[in-house]
C-alpha positions in Angstrom: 21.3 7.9 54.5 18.6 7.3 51.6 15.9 5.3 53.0 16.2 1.3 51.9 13.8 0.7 48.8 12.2 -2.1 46.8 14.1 -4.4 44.3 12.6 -2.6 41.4 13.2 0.7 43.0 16.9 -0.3 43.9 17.5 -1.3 40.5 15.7 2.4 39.3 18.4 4.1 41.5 21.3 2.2 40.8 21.1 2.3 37.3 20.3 5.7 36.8 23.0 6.7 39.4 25.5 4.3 37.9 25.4 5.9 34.6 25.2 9.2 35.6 28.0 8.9 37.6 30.1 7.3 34.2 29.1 9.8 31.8 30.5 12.0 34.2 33.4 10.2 34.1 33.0 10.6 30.4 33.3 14.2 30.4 30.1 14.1 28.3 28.6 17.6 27.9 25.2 17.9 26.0 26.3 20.6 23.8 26.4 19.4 20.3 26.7 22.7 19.3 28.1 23.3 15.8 30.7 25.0 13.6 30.5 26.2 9.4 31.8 22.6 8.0 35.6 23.9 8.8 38.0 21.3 10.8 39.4 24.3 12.9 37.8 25.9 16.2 38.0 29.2 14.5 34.5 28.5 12.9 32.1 30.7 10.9 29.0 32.2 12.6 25.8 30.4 11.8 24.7 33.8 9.7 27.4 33.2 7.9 26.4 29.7 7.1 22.8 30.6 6.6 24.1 33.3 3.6 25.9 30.2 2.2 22.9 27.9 2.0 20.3 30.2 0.7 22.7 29.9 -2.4 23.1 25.5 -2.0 20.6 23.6 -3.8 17.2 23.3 -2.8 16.0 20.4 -0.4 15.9 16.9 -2.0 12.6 15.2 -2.5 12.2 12.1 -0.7 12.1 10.2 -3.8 15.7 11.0 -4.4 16.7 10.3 -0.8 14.9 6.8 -1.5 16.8 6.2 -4.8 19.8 7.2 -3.5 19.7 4.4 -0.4 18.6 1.7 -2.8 20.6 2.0 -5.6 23.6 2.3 -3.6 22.7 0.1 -0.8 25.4 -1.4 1.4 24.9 -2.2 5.6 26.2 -0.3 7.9 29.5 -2.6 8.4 29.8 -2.9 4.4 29.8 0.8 4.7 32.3 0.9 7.0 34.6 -1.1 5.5 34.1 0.8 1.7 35.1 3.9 3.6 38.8 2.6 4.2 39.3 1.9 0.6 40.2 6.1 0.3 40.9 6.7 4.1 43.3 5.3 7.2 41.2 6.9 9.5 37.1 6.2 10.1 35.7 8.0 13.6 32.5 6.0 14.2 30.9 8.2 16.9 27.7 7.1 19.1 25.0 8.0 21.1 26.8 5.3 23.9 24.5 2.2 25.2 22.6 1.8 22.2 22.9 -2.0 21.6 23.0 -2.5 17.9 26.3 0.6 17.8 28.1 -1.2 20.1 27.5 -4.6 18.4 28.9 -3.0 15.0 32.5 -2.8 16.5 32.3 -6.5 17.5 31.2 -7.1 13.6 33.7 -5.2 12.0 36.9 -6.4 13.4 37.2 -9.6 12.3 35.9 -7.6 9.1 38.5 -5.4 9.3 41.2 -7.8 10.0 40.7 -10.1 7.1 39.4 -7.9 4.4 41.4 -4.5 4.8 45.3 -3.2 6.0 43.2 -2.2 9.4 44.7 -3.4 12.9 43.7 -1.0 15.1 40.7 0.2 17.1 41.2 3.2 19.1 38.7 3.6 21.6 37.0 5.6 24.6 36.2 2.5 26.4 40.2 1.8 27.2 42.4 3.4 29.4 45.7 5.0 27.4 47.5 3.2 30.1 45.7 0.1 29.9 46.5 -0.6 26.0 49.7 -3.0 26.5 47.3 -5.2 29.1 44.5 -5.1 26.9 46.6 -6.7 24.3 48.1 -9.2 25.9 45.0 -10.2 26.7 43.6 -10.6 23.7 46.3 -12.4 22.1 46.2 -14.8 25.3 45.8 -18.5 24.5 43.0 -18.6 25.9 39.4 -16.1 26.6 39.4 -15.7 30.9 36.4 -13.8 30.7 36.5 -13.3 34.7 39.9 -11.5 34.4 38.1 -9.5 31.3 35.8 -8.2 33.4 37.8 -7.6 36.0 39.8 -5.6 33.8 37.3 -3.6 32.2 35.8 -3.0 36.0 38.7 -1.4 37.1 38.8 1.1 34.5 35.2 1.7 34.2 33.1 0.7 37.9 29.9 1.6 36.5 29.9 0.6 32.6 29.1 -3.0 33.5 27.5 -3.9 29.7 27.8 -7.1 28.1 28.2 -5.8 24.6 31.0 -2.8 25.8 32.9 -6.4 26.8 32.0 -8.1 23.9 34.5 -5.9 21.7 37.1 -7.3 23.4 35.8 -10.8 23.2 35.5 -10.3 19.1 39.1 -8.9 18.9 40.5 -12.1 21.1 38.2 -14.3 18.3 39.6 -12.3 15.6 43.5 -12.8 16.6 42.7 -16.7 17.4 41.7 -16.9 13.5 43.8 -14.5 12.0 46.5 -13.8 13.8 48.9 -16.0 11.8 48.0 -15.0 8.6 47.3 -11.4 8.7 49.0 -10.2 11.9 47.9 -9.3 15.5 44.9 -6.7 15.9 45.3 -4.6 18.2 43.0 -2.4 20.6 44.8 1.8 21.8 43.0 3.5 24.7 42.3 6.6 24.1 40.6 7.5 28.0 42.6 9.0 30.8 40.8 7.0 33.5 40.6 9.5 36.4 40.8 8.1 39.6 37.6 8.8 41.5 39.0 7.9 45.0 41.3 10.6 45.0 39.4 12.9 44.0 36.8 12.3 46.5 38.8 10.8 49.2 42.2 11.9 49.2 43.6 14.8 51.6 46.7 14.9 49.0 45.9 18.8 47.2 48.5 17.8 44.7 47.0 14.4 43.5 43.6 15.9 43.8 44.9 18.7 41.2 46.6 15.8 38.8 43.0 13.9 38.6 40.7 17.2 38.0 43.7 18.0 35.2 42.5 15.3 33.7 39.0 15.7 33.9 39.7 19.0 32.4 41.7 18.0 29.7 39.7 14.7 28.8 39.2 15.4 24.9 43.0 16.9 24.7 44.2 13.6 26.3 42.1 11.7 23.8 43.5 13.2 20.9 47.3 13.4 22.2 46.8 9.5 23.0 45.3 8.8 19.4 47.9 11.5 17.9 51.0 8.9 19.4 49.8 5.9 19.6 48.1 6.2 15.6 48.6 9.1 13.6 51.7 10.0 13.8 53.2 6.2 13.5 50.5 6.0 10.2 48.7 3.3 11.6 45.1 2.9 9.3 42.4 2.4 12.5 38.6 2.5 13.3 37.9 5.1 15.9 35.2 4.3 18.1 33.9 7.1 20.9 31.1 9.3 22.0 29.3 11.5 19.4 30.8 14.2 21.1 34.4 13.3 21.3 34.1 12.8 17.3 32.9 16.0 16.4 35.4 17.3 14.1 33.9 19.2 11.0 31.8 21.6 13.3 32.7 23.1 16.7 30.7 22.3 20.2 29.5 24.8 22.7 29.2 25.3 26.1 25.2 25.0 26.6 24.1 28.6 26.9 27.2 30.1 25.5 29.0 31.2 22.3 32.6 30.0 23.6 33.7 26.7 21.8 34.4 23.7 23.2 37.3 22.0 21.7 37.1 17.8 21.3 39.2 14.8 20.4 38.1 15.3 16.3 38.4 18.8 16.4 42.1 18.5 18.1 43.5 15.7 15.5 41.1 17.2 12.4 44.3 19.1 11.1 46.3 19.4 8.0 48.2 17.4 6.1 46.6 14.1 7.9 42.4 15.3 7.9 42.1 14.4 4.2 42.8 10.7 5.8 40.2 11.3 8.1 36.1 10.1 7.5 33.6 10.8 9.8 30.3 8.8 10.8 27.7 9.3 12.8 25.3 6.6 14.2 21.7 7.4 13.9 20.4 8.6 17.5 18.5 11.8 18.4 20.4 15.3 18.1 20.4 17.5 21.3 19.0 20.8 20.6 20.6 23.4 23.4 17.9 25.7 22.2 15.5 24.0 23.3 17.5 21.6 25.8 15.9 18.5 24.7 16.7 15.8 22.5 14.8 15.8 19.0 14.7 14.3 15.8 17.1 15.0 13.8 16.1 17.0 10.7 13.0 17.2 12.0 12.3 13.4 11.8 13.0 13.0 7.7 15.4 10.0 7.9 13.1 8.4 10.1 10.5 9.0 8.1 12.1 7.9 5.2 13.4 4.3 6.9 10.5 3.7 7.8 9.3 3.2 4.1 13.2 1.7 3.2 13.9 -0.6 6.4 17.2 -1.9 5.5 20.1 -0.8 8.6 21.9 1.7 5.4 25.5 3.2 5.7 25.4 5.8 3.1 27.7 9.2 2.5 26.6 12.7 3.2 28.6 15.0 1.9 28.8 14.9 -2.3 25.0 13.2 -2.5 21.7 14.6 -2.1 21.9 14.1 2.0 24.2 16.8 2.2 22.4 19.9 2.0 19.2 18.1 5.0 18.6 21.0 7.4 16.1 21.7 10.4 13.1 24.4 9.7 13.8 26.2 12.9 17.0 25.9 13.9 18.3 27.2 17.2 22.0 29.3 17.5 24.8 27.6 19.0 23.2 24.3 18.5 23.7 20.8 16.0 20.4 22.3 14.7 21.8 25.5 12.6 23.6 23.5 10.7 23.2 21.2 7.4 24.0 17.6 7.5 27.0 17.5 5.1 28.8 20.5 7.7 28.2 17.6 10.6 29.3 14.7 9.4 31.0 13.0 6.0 29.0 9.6 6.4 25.8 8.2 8.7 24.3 5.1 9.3 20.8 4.6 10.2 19.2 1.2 11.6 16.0 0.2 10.4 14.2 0.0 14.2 12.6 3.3 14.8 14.2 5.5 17.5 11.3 5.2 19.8 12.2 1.5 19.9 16.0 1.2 20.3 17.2 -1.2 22.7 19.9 -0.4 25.2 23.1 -2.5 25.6 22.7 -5.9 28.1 23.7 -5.7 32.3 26.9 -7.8 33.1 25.0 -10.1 35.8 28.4 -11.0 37.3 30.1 -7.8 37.2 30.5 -7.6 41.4 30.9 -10.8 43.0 32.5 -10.5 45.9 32.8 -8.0 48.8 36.4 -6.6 47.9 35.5 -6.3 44.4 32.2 -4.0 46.0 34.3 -2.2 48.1 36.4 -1.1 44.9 32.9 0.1 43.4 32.0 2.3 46.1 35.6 3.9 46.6 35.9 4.4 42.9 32.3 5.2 41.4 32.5 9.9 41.1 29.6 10.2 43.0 30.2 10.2 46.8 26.6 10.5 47.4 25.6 7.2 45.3 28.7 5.9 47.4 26.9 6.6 50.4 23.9 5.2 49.4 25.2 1.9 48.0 27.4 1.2 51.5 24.1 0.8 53.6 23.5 -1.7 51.0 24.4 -5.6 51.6 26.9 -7.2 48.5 23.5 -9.4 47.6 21.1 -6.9 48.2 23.4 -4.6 45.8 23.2 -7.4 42.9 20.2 -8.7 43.5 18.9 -4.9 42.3 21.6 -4.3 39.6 20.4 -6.0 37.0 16.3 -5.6 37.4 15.2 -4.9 34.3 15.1 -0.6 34.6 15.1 2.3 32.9 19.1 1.8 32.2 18.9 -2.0 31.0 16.8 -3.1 27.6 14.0 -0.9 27.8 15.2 2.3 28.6 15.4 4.1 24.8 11.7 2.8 24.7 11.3 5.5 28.0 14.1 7.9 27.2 12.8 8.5 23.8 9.3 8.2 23.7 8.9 12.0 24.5 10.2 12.1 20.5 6.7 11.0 20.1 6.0 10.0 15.9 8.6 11.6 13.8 6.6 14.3 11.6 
């Protein structure tokens, strides 16, 4: 056993291992490596690319980038919403646990709902085989936020954030108001929800085999559940997930390889339905496999640039002076080596500085009660943590949860201050 520690040093080691163990769950890879601006894995090499942008134009001056932000100017969620004028589809992707993204989701559905033809979010933070629950209980009478929670636990043990929970809470707001008038809104799950237990604790080879399938195959699941459930019955939706999972218009690696790494956008980014298709990114730091650290992207000049403009912007990439934004030393294989417009067809940037984000808020009352522990430690995907947590008491556990760590409020402050100024 790990050796008993102080509150603060609890709540250090639970959070860290608590969300190490979900982005495992996640099937999260840091490998945003990057393709030639095509939709299909058969990409272009990035000397390929680099032939085709000596002959692009010529870097825009920060003037024009300025110009460009404030005489177009619209928020983020405006943004959004302007983008399904010409599209069915938008793929918000994020960074995950960045407070403001997740808050985004909760202000565009009742956006969405009232303004636009869209009643659908598809989303990583729903099982596929959860969707019909998840419904019903938004379109319930009335909010039970304890049987929320307890829903959204089961899924996910260890993503115990307020604001994750709050999407749910906005969509049973939105169908209270709306719902008569404009129709139900509806969430689709889009993640396979392994079942941890098994995996770890089952002497069944064959159910063993079924889970690590889907570990395997957790960006193919994704896309055959959004493919079903939205594409194919031509139902307009935001699609919220991972920066990862979204990558569509340029192909990931495996970190310290050249072979590709298929995801959800690059699996559904296919003719005739991609030219319904739009793709955002959130602002958050790029990983850079050459390097293996996280970094600014484009070498800090939209930070640079917001911090003279701070207005939160949604603005389009491709077709505008943003598109042609590269890196000065890019690395192969890596988000780096390739311009903006050939990651992504639309961004939005907040108007707090990286180095200051704030991370999405601890559920205080996520465990409260020993059956509901015992759950946890059966279901979290590291056995170790499991063993660390069971010499724990139920009070000493949430006593230390929600300490204020490196995991709750202040830890972009410590994750990202080795960006240091953006230069």
């Amino acid at each position: 056993m790990i050796p008993r520690t102080s509150t603060g040093r609890v709540s250090r080691v639970l959070t860290t291992a608590l969300v190490a163990a979900f982005l495992v769950a996640l099937a999260g890879c840091r490998t945003l490596g990057a393709g030639d601006g095509k939709p299909d894995p058969d990409l272009a090499s990035p000397s390929a690319l680099e032939s085709a942008r000596s002959n692009s134009p010529r870097q825009p001056t920060d003037e024009m980038l300025l110009a460009w932000w404030g005489e177009r100017h619209q928020t983020p969620a405006e943004y959004v919403l302007e983008r399904f004028r010409d599209h069915k589809w938008v793929f918000l992707g994020e960074y995950h646990r960045v407070k403001h993204d997740v808050e985004l989701i909760s202000t565009l559905i009742p956006m969405l709902h009232a303004e636009t033809p869209v009643r659908h979010l598809a989303m990583e933070f729903l099982c596929e085989d959860r969707t019909e629950v998840a419904n019903e209980l938004i379109s319930a009478r009335e909010y039970d936020r304890r049987r929320m929670i307890d829903f959204f636990r089961e899924q996910f043990v260890a993503w115990s954030y307020e604001e994750y929970l709050g999407i749910f809470e906005a969509a049973w707001r939105s169908n209270q108001r709306l719902a008569e008038q404009h129709g139900p809104f509806r969430l689709v799950g889009l993640h396979p929800c392994i079942d941890w237990e098994v995996i770890n604790y089952s002497d069944d080879s064959v159910a063993i085999e079924r889970e690590r399938e889907k570990q395997r195959g957790y960006d193919e699941t994704m896309a055959e559940a959004l493919d079903s459930q939205v594409l194919q019955k031509d139902l307009p939706a935001l699609v919220f997930t991972g920066i990862a999972h979204a990558t569509a218009k340029f192909t990931e690696y495996w970190v310290g390889t050249d072979r590709p790494l298929p995801r959800m956008g690059n699996l559904v980014y296919k003719d005739p339905l991609r030219s319904e298709m739009f793709f955002i990114g959130l602002h958050a730091p790029f990983y850079d496999s050459g390097v293996d650290s996280d970094i600014y992207p484009f070498d800090g000049r939209l930070d640079r640039l917001m911090a003279e403009f701070q207005k939160d912007v949604g603005f389009d990439v491709v077709g505008t002076p943003f598109e042609n934004l590269s890196h000065e030393n890019p690395s192969e294989h890596s988000i780096t080596a390739y311009d903006f417009g050939e990651l992504f067809d639309g961004y939005t940037i907040h108007r707090t500085p990286l180095r200051e984000y704030v991370g999405v808020t601890c559920i205080e009352d996520w465990i409260i009660d020993e059956d509901q522990f015992h759950h946890f430690l059966r279901h979290i995907p590291n056995p170790q943590a499991a063993e660390y947590y069971s010499d724990m008491s139920l009070e000493d556990f949430r006593a230390g949860r929600c300490t204020p760590g490196p995991d709750h409020g202040v830890e972009f402050k410590r994750r990202f201050r080795r960006l240091g100024e953006p230069h």
